[in-house]
N, C-alpha and C positions, 0 to 999 in steps of 0.2 A: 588442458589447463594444468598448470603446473601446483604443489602444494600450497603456496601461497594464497592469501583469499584474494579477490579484486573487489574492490570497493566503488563505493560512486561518490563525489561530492561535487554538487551541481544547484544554482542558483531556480528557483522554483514558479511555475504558477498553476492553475489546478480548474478542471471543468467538472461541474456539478453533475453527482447520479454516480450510478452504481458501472462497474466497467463493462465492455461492449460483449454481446453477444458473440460478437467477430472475432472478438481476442481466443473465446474459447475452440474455437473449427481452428487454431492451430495449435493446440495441446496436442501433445502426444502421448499413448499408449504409455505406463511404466513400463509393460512389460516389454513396449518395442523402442523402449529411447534408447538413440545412440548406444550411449553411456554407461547403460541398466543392465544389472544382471538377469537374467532370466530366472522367475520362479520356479521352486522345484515343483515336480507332483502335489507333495504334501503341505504347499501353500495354496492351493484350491486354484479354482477357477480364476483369469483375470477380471481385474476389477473395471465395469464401466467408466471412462475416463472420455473426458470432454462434452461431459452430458448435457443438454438444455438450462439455462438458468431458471431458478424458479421464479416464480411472478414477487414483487415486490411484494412485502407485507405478508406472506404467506404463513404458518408453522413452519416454515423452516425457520423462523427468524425469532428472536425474544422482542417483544415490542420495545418501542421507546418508552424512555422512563417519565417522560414527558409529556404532559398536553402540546404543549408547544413543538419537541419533538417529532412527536405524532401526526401533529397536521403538518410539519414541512414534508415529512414522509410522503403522507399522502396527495400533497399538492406537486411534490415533487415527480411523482408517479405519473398522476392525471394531465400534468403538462407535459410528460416527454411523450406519451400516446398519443394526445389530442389536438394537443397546442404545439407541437413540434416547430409548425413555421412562423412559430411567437414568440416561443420560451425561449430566454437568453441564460437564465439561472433563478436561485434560491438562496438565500441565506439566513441563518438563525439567530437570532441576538437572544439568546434565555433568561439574558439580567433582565430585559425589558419587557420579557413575553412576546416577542414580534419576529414575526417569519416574512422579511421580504422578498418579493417577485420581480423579476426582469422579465419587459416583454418590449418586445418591439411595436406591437398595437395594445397599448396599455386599455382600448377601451374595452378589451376582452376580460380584463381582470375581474370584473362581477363573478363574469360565468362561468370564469377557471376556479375562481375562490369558490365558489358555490359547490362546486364538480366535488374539488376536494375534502370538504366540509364534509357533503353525502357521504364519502366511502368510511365515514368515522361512526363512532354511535353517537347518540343523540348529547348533547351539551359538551362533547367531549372537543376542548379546543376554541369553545365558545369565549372565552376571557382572555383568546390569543390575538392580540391585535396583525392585522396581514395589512402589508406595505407593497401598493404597486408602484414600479420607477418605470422609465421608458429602458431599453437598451440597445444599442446600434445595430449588432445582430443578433440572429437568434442561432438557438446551438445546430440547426441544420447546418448553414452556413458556417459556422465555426467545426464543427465536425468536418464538414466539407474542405478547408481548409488546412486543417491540423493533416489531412490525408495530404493534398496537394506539396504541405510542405513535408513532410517526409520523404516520399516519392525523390524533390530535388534534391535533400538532405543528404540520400543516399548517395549520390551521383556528386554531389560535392564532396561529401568525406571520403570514398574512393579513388576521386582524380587528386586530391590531397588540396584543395580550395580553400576547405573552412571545414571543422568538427562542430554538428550540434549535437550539442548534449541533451537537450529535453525541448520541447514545443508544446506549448500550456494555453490555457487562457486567460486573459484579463477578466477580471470578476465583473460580474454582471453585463455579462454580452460585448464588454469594449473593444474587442479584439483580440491578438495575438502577442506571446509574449513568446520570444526565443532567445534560450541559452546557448552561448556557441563561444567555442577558444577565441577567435578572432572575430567580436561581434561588427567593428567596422568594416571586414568583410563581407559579412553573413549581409550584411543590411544593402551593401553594395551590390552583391547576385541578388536578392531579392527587387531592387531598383528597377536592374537588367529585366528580371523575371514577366515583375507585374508591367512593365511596361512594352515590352513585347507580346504581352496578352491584349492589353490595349488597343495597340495597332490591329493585332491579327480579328478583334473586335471579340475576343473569348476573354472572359475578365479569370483571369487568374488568381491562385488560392484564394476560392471561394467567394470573391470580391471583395475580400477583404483590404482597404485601403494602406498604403505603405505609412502614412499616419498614423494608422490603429496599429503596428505594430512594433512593441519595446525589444529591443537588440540589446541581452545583458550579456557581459562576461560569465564564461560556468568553467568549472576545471574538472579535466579527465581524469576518467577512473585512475584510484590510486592503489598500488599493495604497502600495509600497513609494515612498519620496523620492527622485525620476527627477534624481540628482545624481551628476557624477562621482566617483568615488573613485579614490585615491593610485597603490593598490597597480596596478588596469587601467593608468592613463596609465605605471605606469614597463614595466607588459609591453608595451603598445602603443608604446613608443619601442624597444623592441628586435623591430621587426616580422621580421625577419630569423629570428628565433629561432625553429621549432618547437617549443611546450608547449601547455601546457593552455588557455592563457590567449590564444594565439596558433594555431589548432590546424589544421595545414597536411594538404591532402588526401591519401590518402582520408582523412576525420573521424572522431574518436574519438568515445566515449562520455567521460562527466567531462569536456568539452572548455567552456567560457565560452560561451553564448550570449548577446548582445550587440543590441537593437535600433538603435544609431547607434554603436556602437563605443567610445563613451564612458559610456553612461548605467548604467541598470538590465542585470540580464542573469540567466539562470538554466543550467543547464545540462545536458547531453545526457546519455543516458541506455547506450542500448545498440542497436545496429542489428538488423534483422531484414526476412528476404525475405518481400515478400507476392506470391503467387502472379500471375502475369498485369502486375504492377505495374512491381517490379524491388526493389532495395534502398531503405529508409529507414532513418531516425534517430527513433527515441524521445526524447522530451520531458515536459513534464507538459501539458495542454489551459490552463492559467493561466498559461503563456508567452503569450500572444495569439489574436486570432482567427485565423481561415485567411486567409491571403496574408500575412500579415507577417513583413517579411523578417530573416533574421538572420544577424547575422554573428561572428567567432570573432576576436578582435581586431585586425586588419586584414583578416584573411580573408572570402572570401564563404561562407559556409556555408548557407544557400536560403532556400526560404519552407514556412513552416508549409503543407504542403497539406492534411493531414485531419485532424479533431476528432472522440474519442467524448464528449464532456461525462458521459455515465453512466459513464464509468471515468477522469473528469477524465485522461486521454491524449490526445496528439498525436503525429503523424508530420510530420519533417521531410523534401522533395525537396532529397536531396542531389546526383542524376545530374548536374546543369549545374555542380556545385562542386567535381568529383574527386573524388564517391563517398564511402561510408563503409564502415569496417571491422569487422573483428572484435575490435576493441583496445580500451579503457579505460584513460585516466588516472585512475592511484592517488597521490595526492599528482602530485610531478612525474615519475612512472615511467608509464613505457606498461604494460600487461599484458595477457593475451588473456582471451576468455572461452572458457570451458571447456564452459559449457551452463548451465543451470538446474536449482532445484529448489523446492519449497514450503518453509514456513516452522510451524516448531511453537514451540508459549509457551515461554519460555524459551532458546532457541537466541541463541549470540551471533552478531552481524552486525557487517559493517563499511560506510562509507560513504564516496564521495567527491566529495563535493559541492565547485563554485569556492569559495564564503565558508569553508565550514569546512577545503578540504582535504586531509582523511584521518584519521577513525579508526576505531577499533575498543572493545570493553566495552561494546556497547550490543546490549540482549538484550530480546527478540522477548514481545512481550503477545502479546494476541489481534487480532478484529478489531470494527471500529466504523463505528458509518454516522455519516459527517460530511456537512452542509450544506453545498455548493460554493458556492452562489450561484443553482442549478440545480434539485438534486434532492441525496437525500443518497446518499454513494457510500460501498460499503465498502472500510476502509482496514485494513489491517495497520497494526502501530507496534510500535517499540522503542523503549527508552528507558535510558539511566546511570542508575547506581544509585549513585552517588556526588553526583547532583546539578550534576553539568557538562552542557555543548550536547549535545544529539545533532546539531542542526539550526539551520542560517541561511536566513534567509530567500531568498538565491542560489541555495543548495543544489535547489532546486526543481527536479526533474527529473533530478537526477543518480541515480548508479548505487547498490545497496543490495546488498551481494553479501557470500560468503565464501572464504576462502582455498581452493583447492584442493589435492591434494599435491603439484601441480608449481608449484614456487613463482611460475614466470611465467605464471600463469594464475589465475582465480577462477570461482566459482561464481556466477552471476546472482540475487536475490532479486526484485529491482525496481528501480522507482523513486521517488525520493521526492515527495510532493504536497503536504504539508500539515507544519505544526508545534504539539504538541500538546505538554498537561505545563503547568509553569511557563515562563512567559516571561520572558526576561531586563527589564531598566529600558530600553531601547531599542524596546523591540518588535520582534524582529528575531530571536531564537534562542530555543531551548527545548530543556529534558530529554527530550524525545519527539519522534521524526522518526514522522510515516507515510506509509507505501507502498502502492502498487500491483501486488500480484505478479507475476511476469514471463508466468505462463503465462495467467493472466486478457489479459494485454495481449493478447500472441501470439492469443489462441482470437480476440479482439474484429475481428481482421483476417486472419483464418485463414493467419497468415503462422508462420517457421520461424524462431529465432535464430541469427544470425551467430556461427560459435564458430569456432576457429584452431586 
């Protein structure tokens, strides 16, 4: 990969739950990636890396701030174990207090609602009203599916047929949605596909119907215009200044990352200790390869030292630049983090990405495998529902989190990797940010997060 970042801007749709077990059995070692420098002696031992996830709802996790929260959590949990060959999805509405269920035998919802209910304490969630709908499939079936189509995906973007860029789901069990350069193609081999399954009497991706499936336009990875902009050069003349833009040790998360202090840049994410290692900084893996160095506008901020390219993540060596903290720039405020937690459909998020800044109203789909340039990685996304940015193209790497009840503190979600939705006339932002959940990162390098 050459210095330039590659980006993604790709039209979206997203399956409920935390990402798969499977995604992590293809992490690699830091210390044996491609890419990665080898630790010395005197950074200890390597760190366990691609460790088991933990059980949902565990200490590892901050709980939700919510009754309502809370129970999708746990109903969310109790049907991907139980209800597998029912559950279609979940979703939150927290204006309303209501957590609805997809299932494909809706008359199971007593005993799934109930199931859920238990793993809470007592009245906890009791005032949250739970909605069952019916749904076409359930996420075996769609799970089963999203595989099927990848598999062809690949074998089409290789012989040079059709590029898809992501393969999601339709909410609440309806099926398949795929992004791809040439969608009236894509829809065209899928035709061929499912109906030569047909005949051979093997129902193909997943049995999922060529009706249940939306064929949207998505556009391919892009490298952003390596040209100075206004607003860096007026913070780079005030080098003096500690902010976001200028970000003086130890280093924040939301802090500028910068490859020559004038050009392109994306930004930092949220620190965390990997065992045996010491402290680093989170990034996105489409900041650059490993060695390139970066810096925080006039500051030295290090070099990219390890890549997962399957969890499109990076870690930054902060130890020779004054370290990093437990802290995040939100807008131009510092805040601490509090800890983490997972993400359910519907859930609002806030973000603070350099380009965009700081906001909030942007609330939690599902999750979707996007094309990196790599392999396709699953992404969580959120998106306005009014039709504004979630996401700038800067934003890459920055923090994805939620308010906590101390106001000088927040909750971790992730970080951001991709931009999905509608694209502005610039190419450059989009109604949909996706992420990378923070505990996915954390398992990938069997490290802890930095909280205050």
């Amino acid at each position: 990969m050459s210095t330039s970042v590659t980006r993604m801007s790709l039209s979206w749709s997203l399956r409920a739950g935390a990402l798969t077990a499977a995604l992590c059995s293809v992490l690699v070692s830091p210390a044996g990636a491609q890419d990665a420098p080898t630790p010395s002696r005197a950074d200890g031992p390597v760190p366990a890396v691609g460790v088991p996830l933990p059980a949902v709802g565990t200490a590892a996790e901050v709980s939700a701030a919510t009754p309502t929260g809370r129970l999708a959590r746990s109903l969310d949990g109790v049907a991907a174990r139980s209800y597998a060959d029912t559950f279609g999805g979940v979703w939150v509405d927290e204006a309303r207090s209501t957590v609805t269920l997809y299932l494909t035998r809706p008359e199971l919802g007593a005993a799934l609602v109930s199931a859920g209910r238990g793993q809470l304490a007592a009245h906890d969630g009791a005032d949250v009203n739970v909605v069952v709908k019916g749904a076409k499939y359930n996420r075996e079936q769609l799970d089963a599916a999203r595989d099927a189509v990848q598999h062809d995906a690949t074998v089409w973007r290789h012989d040079g047929s059709v590029a898809i860029e992501q393969i999601g789901l339709l909410e609440g069990g309806g099926g398949l949605r795929i992004g791809a350069d040439r969608p009236e193609r894509a829809a065209a081999l899928a035709e061929r596909v499912l109906a030569d399954g047909s005949r051979a009497g093997k129902p193909a991706w997943g049995g999922v119907a060529l009706a249940d499936i939306r064929f949207e336009k998505s556009a391919p990875a892009r490298t952003p215009r390596s040209t100075p902009r206004k607003q860096a050069a007026e913070a780079f003349a005030a080098a003096d200044v500690g902010s976001r833009w200028n970000d003086k040790p130890a280093h924040d998360g939301g802090a500028i990352l910068s490859l020559t202090r004038h050009e392109w840049w994306c930004t930092s994410g949220f620190a965390m200790d990997v065992p045996g290692w010491g402290r680093y900084m989170v990034t996105s893996a489409g900041c650059g390869p490993t060695g390139t160095y970066l810096y925080s506008g006039f500051q030295d901020f290090g070099p990219l030292f390890n890549r997962v390219p399957e969890i499109d993540t990076a870690i930054i060596d902060t130890r020779g630049t004054g370290g990093s903290s437990a802290r995040v720039w939100i807008g131009e405020n510092e805040k601490t983090y509090a800890g983490y937690e997972k993400s359910t459909p519907g859930d609002e998020v806030c973000q603070s990405g350099v380009r965009t800044g700081y906001r909030c109203q942007i609330f939690v789909g599902e999750t979707t495998q996007v094309w990196t340039g790599d392999a396709y990685v699953d992404v969580t996304s959120a998106c306005t529902r009014d039709g504004s940015a979630a996401f700038s193209i800067d934003d890459m790497g920055g923090p994805v989190f939620r308010w906590s009840s101390n106001p000088a503190k927040v909750i971790s979600r992730g970080i951001m990797n991709t931009f999905l939705g509608t694209v502005d006339s610039s190419g450059t932002a989009s109604t949909c940010v996706g992420f990378v959940p923070t505990r996915t990162i954390l398992d990938a390098w069997g490290a802890t997060m930095a909280v205050g």
